[in-house]
C-alpha positions as CSV (number, residue, x, y, z in Angstrom):
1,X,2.5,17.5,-6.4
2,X,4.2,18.5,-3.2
3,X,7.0,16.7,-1.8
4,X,4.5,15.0,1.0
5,X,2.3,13.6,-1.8
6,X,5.5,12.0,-3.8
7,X,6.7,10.6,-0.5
8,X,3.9,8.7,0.3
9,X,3.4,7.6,-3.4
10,X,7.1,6.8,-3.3
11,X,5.7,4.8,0.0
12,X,2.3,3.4,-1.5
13,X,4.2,1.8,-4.3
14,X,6.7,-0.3,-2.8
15,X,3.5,-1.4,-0.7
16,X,2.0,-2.4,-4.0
17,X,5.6,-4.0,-5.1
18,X,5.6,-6.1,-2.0
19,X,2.1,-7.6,-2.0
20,X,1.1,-7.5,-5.7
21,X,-2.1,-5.6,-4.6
22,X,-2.9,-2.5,-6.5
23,X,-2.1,1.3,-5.7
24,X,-6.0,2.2,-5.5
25,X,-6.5,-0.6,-2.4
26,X,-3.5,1.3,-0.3
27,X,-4.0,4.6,-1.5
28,X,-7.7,3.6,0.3
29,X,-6.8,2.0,2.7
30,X,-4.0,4.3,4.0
31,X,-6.1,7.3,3.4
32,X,-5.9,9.3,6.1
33,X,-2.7,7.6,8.1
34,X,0.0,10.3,9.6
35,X,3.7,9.4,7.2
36,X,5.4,7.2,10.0
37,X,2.2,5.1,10.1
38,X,2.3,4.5,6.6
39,X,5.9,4.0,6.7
40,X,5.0,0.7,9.5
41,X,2.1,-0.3,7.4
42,X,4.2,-0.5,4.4
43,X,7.1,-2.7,6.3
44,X,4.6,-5.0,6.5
45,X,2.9,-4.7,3.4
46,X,4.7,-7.8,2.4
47,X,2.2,-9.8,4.4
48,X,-0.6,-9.5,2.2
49,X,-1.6,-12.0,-0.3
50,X,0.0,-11.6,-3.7
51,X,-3.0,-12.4,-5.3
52,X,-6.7,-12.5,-4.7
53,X,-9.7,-12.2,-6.8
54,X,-13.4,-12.2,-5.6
55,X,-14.2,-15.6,-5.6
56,X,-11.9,-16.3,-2.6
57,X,-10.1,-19.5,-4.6
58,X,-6.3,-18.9,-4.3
């Protein structure tokens, strides 16, 4: 793994700490971002529900 790769999976998982939602929902939905975006989305990451399943009941 290159050092890009670890710095955004260093990134991706503190998203995943923060919000409780797992690495495969950011690793898709920040496929494709540039680093500082990721960095911004990942500040906020904390916004995101801590827990959700497909019903929609909290």
């Amino acid at each position: 793994m290159n050092t890009d790769d670890e710095r955004f999976l260093r990134l991706l998982k503190v998203a995943r700490k923060r919000s409780g939602m797992p690495l495969d929902f950011w690793a898709d939905l920040t496929e494709g971002l540039d680093y500082s975006s990721l960095e911004i989305l990942v500040g906020k990451s904390s916004i995101f529900p801590k827990y959700m399943n497909s019903s929609g009941k909290p």
